[in-house]
C-alpha positions in Angstrom: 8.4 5.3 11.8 7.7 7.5 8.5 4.3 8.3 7.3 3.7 10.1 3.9 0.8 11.5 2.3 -0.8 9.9 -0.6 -2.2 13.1 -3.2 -4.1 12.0 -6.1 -4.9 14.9 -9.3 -6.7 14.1 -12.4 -5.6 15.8 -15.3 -7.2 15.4 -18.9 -8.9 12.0 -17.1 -5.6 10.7 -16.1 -4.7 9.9 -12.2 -1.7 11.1 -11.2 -0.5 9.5 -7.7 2.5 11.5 -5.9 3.6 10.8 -2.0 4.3 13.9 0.3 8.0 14.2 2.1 8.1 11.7 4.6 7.9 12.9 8.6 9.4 10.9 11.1 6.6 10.0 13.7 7.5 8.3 17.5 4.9 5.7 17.7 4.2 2.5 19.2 4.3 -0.2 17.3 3.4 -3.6 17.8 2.9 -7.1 15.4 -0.3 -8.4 16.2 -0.4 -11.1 13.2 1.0 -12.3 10.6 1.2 -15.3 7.8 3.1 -16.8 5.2 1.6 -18.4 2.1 2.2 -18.7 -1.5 0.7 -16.9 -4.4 1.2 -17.4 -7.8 4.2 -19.9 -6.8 6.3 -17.5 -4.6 6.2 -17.6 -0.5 5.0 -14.7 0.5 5.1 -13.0 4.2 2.7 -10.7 5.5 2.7 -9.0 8.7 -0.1 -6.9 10.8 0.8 -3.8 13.0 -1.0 -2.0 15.6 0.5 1.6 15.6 0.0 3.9 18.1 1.0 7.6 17.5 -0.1 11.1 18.3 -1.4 13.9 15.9 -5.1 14.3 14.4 -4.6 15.1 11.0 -3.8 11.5 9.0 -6.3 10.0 7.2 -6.3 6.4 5.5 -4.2 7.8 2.4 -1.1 7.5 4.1 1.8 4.5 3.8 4.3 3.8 6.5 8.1 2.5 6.7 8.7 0.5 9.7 11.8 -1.4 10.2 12.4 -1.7 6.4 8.8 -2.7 5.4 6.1 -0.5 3.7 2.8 -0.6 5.5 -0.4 0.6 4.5 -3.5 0.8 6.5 -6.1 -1.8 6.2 -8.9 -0.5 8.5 -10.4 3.3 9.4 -7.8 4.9 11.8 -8.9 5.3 15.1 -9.0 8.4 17.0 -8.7 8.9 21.0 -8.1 11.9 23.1 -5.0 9.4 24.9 -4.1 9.4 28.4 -2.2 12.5 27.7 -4.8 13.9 25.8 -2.3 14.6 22.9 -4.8 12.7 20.1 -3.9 9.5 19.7 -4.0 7.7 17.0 -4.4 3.9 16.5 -3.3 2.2 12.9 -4.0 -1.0 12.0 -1.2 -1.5 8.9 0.2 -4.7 7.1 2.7 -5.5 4.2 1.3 -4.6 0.9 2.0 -7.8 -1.3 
C-alpha cells in the first residue's frame, strides 16, 4: 500500500489542503465489508478494509491506495505493541464515494 499525509494551512482565512509524498508501507490488508447501492441514480460500490501495518506515527489524516482504490480511514487507528513488538497499527479504511 501507499499512505500520505494530509497538511492543512490557513492563510488570510482560506484552507489550503496539500498531501505529503506517498511511502510505500507492507501491510496486511483484508476486505471485511462491503456494499453496493445507488445514490443520486448511479450504482455505487463501497468496500471496508482492515489494514494492518507497522510504525507509530500515522494519525487519522492520512489516505491510502490499495489495489487501485483510495481509502481513507473511517474510525481512530488502533495502536498495539504486535507480536513483534514493532507497533502495529490497525486501520479500519473504505472507498470514499
Amino acid at each position: 500500500i501507499t499512505i500520505s499525509t494530509r497538511t492543512e494551512s490557513v492563510t488570510s482565512g482560506d484552507v489550503t489542503t496539500t498531501w505529503g509524498t506517498p511511502e510505500s508501507v507492507r501491510a496486511y490488508v483484508t476486505q471485511i465489508d462491503g456494499s453496493r447501492y445507488l445514490k443520486e441514480d448511479e450504482l455505487v460500490d463501497k468496500a471496508v478494509y482492515k489494514i494492518v501495518c507497522w510504525d507509530n506515527s500515522y494519525t487519522n489524516n492520512i489516505r491510502i491506495v490499495y489495489d487501485g482504490q483510495t481509502l481513507y480511514p473511517i474510525a481512530p487507528i488502533t495502536r498495539n505493541p504486535g507480536l513483534s513488538m514493532m507497533n502495529e497499527i490497525i486501520i479500519l479504511a473504505a472507498t470514499k464515494k
